[in-house]
C-alpha positions as CSV (number, residue, x, y, z in Angstrom):
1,X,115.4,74.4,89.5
2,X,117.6,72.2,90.9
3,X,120.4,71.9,88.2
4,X,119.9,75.5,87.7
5,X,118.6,74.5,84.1
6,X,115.9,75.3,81.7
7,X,114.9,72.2,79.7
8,X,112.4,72.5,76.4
9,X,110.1,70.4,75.4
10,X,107.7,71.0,72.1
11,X,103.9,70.5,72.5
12,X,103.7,66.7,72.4
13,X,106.3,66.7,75.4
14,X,109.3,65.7,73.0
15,X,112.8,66.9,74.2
16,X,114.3,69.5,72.1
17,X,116.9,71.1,74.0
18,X,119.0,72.6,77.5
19,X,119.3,75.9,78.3
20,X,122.4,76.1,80.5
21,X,123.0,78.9,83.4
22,X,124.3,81.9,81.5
23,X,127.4,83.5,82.0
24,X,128.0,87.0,82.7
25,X,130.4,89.2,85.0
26,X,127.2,90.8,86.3
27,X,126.4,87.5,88.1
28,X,129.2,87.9,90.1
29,X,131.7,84.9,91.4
30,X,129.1,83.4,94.1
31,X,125.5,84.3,92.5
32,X,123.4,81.6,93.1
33,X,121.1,80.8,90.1
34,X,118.0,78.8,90.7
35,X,115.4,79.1,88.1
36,X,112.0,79.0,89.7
37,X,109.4,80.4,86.9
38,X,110.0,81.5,83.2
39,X,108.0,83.1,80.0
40,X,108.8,84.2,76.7
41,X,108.0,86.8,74.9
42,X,106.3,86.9,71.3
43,X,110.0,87.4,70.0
44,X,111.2,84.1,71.8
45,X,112.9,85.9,74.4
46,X,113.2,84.4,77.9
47,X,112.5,86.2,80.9
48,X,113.5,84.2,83.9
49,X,112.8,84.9,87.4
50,X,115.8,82.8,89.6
51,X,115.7,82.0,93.3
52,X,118.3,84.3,95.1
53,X,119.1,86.3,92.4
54,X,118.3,89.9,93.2
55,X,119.6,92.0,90.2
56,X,116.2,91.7,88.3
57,X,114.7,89.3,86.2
58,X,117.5,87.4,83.8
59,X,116.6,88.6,80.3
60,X,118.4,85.6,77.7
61,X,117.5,84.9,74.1
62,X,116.3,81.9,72.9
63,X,119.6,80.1,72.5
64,X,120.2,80.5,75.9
65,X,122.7,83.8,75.4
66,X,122.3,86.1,78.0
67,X,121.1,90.3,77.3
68,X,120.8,91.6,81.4
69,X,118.4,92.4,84.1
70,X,115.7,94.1,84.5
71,X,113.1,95.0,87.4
72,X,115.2,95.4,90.2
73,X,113.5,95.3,93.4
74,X,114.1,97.8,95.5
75,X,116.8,96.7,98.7
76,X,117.2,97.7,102.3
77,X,121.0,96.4,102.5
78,X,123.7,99.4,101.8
79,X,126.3,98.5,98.9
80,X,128.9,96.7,101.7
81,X,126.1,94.4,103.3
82,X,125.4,93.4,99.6
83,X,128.6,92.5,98.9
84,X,129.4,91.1,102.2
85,X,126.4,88.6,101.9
86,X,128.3,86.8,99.0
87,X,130.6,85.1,101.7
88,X,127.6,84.3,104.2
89,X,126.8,80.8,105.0
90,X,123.4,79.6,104.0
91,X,122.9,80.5,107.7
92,X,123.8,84.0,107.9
93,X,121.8,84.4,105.0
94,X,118.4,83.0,106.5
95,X,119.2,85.3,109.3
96,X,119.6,88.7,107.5
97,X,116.9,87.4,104.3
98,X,113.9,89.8,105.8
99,X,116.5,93.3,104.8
100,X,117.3,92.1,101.5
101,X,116.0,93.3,98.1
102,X,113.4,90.7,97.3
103,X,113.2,88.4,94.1
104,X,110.4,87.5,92.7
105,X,108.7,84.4,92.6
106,X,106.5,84.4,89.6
107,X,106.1,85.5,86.2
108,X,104.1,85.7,82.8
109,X,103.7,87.9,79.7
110,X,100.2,89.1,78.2
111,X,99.7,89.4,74.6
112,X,101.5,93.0,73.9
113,X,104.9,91.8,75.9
114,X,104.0,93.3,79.0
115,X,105.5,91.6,82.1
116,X,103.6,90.8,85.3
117,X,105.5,89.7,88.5
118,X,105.1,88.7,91.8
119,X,106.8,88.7,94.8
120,X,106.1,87.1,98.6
121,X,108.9,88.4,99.5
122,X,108.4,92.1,100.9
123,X,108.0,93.1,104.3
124,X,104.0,93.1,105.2
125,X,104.6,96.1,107.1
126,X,106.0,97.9,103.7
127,X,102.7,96.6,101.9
128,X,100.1,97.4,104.3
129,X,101.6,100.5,104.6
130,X,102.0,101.4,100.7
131,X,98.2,99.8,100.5
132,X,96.8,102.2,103.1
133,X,98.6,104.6,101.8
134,X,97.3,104.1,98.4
135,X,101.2,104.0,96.6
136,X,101.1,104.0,92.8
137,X,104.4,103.7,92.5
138,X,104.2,99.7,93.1
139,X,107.8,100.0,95.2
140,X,106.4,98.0,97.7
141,X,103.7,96.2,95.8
142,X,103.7,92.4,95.6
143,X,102.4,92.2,92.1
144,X,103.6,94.7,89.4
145,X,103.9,95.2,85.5
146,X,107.0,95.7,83.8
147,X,108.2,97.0,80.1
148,X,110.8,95.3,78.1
149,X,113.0,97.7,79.6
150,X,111.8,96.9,83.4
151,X,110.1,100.1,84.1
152,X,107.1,99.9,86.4
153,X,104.1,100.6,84.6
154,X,101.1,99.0,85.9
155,X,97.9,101.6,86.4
156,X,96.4,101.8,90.3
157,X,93.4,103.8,89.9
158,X,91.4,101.8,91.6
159,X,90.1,102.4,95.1
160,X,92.8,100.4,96.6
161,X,96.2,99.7,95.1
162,X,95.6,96.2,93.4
163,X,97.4,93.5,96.0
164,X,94.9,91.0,97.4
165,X,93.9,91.7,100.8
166,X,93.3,95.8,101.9
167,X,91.4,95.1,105.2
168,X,94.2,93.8,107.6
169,X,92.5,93.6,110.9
170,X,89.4,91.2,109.7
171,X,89.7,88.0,111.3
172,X,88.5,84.9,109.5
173,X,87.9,81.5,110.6
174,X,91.7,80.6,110.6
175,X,92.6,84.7,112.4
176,X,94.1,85.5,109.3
177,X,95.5,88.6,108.9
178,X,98.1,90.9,107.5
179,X,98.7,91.7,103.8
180,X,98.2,88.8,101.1
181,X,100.9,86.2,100.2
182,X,101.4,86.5,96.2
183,X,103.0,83.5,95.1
184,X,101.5,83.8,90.7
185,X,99.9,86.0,88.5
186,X,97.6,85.3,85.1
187,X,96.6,87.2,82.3
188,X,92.6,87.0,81.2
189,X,90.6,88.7,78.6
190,X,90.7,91.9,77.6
191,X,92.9,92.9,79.9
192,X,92.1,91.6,82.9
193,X,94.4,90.1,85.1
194,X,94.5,87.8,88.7
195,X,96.1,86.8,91.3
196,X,96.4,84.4,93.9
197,X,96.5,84.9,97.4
198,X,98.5,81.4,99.5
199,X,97.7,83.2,102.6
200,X,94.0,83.2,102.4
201,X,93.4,80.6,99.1
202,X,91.9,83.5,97.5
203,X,92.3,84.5,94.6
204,X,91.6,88.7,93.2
205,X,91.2,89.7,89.2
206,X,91.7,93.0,88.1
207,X,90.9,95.1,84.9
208,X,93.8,97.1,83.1
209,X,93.1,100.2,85.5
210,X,93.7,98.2,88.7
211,X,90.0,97.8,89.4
212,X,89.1,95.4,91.8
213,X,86.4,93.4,89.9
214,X,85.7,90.0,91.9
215,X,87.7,88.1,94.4
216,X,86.5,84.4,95.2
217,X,88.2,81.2,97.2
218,X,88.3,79.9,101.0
219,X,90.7,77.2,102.4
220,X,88.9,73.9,103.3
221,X,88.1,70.8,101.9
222,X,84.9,71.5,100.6
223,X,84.4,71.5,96.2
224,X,85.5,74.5,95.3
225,X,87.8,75.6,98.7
226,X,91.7,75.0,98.7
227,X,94.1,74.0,100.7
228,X,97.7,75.2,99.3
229,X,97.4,77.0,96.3
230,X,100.4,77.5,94.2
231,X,99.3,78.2,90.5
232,X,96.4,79.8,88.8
233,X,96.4,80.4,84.8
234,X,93.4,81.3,82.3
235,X,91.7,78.6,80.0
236,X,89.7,80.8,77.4
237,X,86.8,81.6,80.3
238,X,87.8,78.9,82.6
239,X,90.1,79.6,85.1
240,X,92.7,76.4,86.0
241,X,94.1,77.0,89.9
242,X,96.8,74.0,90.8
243,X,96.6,72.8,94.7
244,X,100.0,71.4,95.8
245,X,98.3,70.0,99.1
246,X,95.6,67.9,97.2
247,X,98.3,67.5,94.0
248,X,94.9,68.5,91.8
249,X,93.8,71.1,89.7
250,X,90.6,72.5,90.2
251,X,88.7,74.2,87.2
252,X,86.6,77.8,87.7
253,X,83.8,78.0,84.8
254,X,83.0,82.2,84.9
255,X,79.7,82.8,86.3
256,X,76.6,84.8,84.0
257,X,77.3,87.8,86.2
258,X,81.3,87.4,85.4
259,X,80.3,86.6,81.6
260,X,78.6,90.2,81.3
261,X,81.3,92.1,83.4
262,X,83.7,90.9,80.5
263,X,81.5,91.8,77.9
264,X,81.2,95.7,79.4
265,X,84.8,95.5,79.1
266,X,85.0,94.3,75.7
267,X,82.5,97.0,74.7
268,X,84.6,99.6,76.6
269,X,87.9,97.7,74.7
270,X,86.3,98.0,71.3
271,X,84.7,101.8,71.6
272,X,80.9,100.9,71.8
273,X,80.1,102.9,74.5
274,X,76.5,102.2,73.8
275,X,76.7,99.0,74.2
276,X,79.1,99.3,77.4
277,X,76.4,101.3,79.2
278,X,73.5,99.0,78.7
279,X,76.4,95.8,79.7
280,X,77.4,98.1,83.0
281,X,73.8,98.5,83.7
282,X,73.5,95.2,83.5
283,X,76.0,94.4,85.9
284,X,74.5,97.1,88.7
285,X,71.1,95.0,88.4
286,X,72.7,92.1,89.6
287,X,75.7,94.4,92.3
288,X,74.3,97.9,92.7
289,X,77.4,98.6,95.1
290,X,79.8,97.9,92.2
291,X,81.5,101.5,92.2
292,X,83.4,100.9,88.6
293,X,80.4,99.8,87.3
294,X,79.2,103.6,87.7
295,X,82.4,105.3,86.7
296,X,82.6,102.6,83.3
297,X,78.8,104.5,82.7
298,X,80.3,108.3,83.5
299,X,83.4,107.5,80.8
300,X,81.1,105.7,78.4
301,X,78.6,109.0,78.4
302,X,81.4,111.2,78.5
303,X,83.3,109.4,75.5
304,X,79.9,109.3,73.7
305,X,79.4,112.7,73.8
């Protein structure tokens, strides 16, 4: 990030190459380009997400040439104040950074070249408000999914918009409260997704609809707790979460009841309603308050005949 770089490596950690800042009018003469969190793309594109760059996410190919932006956030500064910041001390920046249009901080692709980012930079206010208010449009989300093209496409048809925390005024241990900090996203199986949650070491997955299906983690220093998460990614059923505090990574192994969730998924994936009935069922034995357990039944009937 640094020396505003990418470096690559190949699987046994042997240098291959640099990746130099592109160069493009639309950067303008003072853009500041910091790269913070990258991925590519099944057709070796790179999709960067930069520190202080708030035109989108920097598209560039695989030699390093760059294509454009996409996923604009949406900004709070009229056109002047935009341009105006460019000539800002670092100073006058920190001062105004809470109107600007947010970058994101974190980034990966799933399978089909889908993009899912985060951001912790939105005003809670904004989120709690687009939470309660059940927003699908994901303007003021802090965890959304993109097309190759940057259009917003990620499904909410859950209960509550999927963004971490919906209950603001519960007080834990630590009185936390307020809308989740997002700071990375990962892609499981068939199609379900999580994030993580700095605020609260917590950490949410998702199916494809924007279900809520399980949320775990606590901060402490117990096995198991955190103390500053900063990563999470998917190892087959393990999930991997990195702790910067503790400089460790501590490994998740999916529960029996998580195992069978996935599997009534899979059924529901692969059109075996059948079997995705008698796997939901399942799953209401062991939560019988597990609402999409009940509406994966009422599809699986319905789809059935």
């Amino acid at each position: 990030s640094g020396k505003g770089r990418i470096v690559v490596f190949d699987r046994d950690g042997e240098f291959i190459k640099i990746i130099e800042a592109p160069t493009s009018n639309l950067f303008g003469d003072n853009s500041l380009y910091k790269p913070v969190a990258l991925a590519v793309d099944q057709y070796n594109r790179l999709f960067i997400v930069s520190s202080g760059t708030y035109q989108g996410i920097i598209v560039m190919t695989e030699d390093g040439e760059f294509t454009g932006f996409i996923g604009a956030q949406a900004t709070t500064l009229s056109a002047w104040e935009i341009i105006w910041r460019r000539f800002q001390t670092d100073d006058q920046k920190a001062q105004t950074e809470q109107n600007v249009s947010t970058e994101f901080n974190n980034i990966t692709i799933d399978e089909d070249g889908f993009i899912f980012v985060t951001t912790s930079g939105i005003d809670a206010g904004s989120v709690e408000n687009a939470i309660q208010g059940k927003d699908k449009t994901g303007k003021y989300m802090p965890v959304k999914m993109l097309n190759t093209n940057g259009d917003e496409i990620m499904k909410r048809n859950g209960f509550w918009p999927p963004a971490g925390e919906v209950d603001f005024s519960t007080l834990s241990k630590d009185s936390i409260t307020g809308a989740s900090t997002i700071t990375d996203v990962a892609v499981g199986p068939e199609g379900t997704w999580s994030i993580i949650d700095e605020k609260r070491q917590r950490i949410y997955t998702y199916d494809s609809n924007g279900n809520l299906l399980f949320a775990f983690g606590d901060k402490g220093t117990m096995i198991g707790n955190l103390e500053g998460i900063e990563a999470v990614t998917y190892q087959g059923s393990r999930m991997l979460v990195l702790d910067k505090t503790t400089r460790a990574i501590t490994v998740f192994n999916r529960t029996d009841y998580g195992d069978i969730l996935i599997s009534a998924l899979e059924a529901e994936n692969d059109r075996n309603f059948t079997l995705a009935i008698n796997r939901w069922t399942e799953v209401l034995k062991r939560n019988s308050n597990f609402d999409a357990a009940y509406v994966g039944i009422g599809q699986a009937m319905y789809l059935n005949g």
